[in-house]
C-alpha positions as CSV (number, residue, x, y, z in Angstrom):
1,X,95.7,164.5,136.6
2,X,94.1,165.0,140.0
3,X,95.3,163.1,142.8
4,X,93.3,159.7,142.5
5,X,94.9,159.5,138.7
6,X,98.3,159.9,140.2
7,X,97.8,157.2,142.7
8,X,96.1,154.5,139.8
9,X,99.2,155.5,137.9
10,X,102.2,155.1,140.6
11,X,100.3,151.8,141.6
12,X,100.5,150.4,137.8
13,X,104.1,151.7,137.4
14,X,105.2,150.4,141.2
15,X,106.2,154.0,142.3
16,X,106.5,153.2,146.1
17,X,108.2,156.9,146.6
18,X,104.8,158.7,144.9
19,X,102.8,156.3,146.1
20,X,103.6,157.4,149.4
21,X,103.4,160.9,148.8
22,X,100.4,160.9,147.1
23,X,98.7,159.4,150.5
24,X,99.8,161.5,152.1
25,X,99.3,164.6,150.2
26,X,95.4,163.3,150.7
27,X,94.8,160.3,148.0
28,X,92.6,157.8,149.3
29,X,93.4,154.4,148.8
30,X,89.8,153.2,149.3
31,X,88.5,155.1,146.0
32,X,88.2,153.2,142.7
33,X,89.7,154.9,139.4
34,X,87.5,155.3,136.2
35,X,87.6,151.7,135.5
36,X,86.3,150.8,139.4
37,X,89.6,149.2,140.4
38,X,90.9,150.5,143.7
39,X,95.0,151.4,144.2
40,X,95.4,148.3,145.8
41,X,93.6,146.2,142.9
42,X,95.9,147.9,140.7
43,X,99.5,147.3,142.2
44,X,98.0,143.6,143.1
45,X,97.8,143.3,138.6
46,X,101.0,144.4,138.7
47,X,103.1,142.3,141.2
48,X,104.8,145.2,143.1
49,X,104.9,144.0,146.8
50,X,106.3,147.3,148.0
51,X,103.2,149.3,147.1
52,X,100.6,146.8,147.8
53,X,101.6,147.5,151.3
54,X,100.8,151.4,151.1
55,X,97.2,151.2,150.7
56,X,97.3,148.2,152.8
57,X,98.3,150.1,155.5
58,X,96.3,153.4,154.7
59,X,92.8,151.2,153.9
60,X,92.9,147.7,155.6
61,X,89.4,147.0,154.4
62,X,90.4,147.5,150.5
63,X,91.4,143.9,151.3
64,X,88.0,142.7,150.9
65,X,86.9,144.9,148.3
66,X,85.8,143.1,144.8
67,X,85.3,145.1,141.6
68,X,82.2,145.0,139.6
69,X,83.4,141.6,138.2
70,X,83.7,140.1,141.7
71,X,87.5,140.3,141.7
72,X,89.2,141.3,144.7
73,X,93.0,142.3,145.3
74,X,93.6,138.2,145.3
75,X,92.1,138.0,141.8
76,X,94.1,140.6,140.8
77,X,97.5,139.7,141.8
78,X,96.3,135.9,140.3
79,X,95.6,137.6,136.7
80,X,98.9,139.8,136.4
81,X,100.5,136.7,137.2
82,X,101.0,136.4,133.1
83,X,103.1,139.2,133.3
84,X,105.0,138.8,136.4
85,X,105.5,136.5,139.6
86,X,102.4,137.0,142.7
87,X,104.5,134.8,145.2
88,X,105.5,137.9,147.2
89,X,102.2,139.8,147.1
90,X,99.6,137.0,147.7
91,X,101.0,136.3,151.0
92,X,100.4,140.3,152.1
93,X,96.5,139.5,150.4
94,X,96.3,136.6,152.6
95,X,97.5,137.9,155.6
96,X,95.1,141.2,155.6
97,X,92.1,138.9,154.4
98,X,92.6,135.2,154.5
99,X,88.8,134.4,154.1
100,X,88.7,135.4,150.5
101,X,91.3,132.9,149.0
102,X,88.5,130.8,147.5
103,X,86.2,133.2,147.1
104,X,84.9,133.3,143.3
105,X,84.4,136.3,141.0
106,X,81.6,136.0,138.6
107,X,83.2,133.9,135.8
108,X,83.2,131.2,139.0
109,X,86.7,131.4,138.9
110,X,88.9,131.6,141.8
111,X,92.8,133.0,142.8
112,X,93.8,129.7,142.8
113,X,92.2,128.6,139.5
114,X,93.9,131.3,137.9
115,X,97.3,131.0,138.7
116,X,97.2,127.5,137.5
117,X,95.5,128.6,134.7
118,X,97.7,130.9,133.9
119,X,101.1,128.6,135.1
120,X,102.3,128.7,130.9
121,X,103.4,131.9,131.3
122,X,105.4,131.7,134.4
123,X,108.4,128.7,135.6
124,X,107.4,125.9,137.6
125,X,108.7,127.2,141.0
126,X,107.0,130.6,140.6
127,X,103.7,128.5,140.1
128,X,104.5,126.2,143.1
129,X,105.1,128.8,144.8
130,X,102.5,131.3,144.5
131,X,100.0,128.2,144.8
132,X,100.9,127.0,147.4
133,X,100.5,130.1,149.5
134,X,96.7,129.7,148.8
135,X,96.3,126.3,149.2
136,X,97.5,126.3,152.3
137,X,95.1,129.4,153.3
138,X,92.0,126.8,151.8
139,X,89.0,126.8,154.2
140,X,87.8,123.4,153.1
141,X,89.2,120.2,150.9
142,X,86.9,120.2,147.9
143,X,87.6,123.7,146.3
144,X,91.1,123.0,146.2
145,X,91.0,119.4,145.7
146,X,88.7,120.2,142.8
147,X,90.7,122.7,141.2
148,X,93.9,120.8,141.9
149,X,92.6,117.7,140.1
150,X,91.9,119.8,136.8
151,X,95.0,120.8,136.6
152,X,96.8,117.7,138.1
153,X,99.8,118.6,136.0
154,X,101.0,121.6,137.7
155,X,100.1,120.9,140.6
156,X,100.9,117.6,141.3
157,X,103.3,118.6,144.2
158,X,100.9,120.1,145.9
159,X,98.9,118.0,146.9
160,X,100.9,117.3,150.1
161,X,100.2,120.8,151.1
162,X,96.8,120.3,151.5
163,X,96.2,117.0,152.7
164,X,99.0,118.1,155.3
165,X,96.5,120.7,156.8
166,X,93.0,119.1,156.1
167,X,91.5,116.3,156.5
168,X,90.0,113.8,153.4
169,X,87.4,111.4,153.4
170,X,88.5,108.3,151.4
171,X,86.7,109.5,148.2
172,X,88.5,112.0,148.4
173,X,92.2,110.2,149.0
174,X,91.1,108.0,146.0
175,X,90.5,110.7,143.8
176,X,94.1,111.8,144.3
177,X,96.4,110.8,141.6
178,X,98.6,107.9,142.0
179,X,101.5,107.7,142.1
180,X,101.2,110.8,143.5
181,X,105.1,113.0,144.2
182,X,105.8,114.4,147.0
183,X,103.0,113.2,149.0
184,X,105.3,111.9,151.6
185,X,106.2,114.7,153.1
186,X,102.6,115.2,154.3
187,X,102.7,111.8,156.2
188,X,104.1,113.2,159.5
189,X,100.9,115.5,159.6
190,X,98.5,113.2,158.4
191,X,99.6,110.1,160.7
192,X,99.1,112.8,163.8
193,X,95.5,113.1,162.6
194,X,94.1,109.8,161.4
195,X,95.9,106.3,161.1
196,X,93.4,105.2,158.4
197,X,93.9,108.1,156.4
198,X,97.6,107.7,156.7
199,X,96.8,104.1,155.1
200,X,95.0,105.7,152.0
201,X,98.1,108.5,151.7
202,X,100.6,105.5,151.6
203,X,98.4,103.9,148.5
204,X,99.0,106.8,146.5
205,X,102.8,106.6,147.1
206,X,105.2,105.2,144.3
207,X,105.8,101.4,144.7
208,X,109.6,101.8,145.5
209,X,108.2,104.1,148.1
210,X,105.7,102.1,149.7
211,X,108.2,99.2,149.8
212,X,110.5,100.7,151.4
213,X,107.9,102.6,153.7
214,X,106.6,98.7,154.7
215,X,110.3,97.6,155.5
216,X,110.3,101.2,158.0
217,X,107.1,100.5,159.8
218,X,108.1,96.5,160.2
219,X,111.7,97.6,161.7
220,X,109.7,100.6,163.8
221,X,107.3,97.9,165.5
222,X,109.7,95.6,166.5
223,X,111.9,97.9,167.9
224,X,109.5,98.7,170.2
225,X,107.9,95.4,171.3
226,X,110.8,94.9,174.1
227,X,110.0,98.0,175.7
228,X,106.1,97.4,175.6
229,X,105.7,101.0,174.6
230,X,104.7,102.8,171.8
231,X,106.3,106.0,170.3
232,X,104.0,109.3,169.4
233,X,102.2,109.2,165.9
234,X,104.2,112.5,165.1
235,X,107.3,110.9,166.0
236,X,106.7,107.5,164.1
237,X,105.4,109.7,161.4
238,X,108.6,111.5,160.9
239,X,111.0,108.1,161.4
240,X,108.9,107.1,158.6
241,X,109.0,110.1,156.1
242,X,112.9,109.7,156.5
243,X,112.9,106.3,155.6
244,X,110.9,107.1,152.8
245,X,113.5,110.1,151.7
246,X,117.0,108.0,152.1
């Protein structure tokens, strides 16, 4: 095998120690194998965190870098997800190139898409967890709110993560699920940006919760009619996600 063999193989088999010396013994992490997958494509599949960082470091750019299929490094590590957990490489994707976390490959289909897709094969936190990671990196609402509503069932937590970062129109809040868990936890965030939309987050909230959010905000404005003043909306917003959590 000549040295770009080695490389495809120590990626696949998550040989950090050749890895590295195969680099530096003149490898090139930027050049594809037979099949036109680069190094980094390849330990991506494979989940091994430790040598996605090699070519990382040695070719920055092989972040960006899709296959003939339109699959970059993010699309990789979301496919070998089957075979074992992503939630430790996508953040190293996502940090070297954020901007492609919703980009799609040919079949239309995106990282995101294919970790919930995929979500049989793994537990529930290693879902959670690699998804969330990308949701949080979305650049807009409606590709992740789309893909979050098809698969409503496995990702019904996370919700909260995105309308925690991003704003909704009230289509959009309506098209959320309801009762919707979790979504509490993103009222702090979303009562900072937008007192209406903090309105259509508490209609999606469990009755108990909404009750007992009611009984908060009633108690919250009438402790603060004698002083005539009026506490921050992050402040009120995180009095009232603790009353919502006792």
């Amino acid at each position: 095998m000549d040295l770009a063999d080695e490389l495809d193989q120590a990626a696949r088999d998550g040989d950090e120690a050749a890895a590295r010396q195969l680099l530096a013994a003149g490898a090139r992490a930027d050049q594809p194998n037979q099949h036109g997958y680069l190094p980094l494509h390849v330990a991506s599949y494979s989940g091994h965190e430790r040598v996605v960082r090699l070519p990382l470091e040695a070719a920055p750019a092989t972040a960006s870098v899709a296959d003939s299929q339109g699959q970059t490094a993010l699309h990789h590590a979301a496919l070998g997800f089957r075979h074992c957990p992503a939630a430790a490489v996508v953040p190293l994707l996502l940090e070297a190139a954020a901007e492609l976390a919703f980009v799609m490959d040919v079949y239309g289909c995106t990282p995101l898409f294919m970790v919930l897709f995929f979500s049989r094969h793994r537990t529930a936190e290693q879902v959670v967890e690699t998804a969330r990671c990308l949701v949080r990196a979305a650049p807009a609402v409606q590709p992740a709110l789309g893909i979050l509503l098809q698969y409503s069932q496995q990702s019904a937590t996370l919700f909260a993560d995105l309308v925690a970062r991003l704003p909704l129109s009230r289509e959009q809040w309506h098209s959320i699920p309801a009762p919707c868990p979790d979504l509490d936890r993103a009222l702090p965030a979303v009562l900072q940006r937008s007192a209406a939309e903090a309105g259509w987050l508490v209609g999606r909230l469990a009755e108990g919760q909404g009750k007992r959010l009611r009984a908060a905000a009633l108690s919250l404005a009438r402790a603060q009619q004698p002083s005539r003043c009026s506490l921050p909306a992050e402040v009120s917003g995180r009095i009232l996600a603790q009353a919502l959590a006792a």
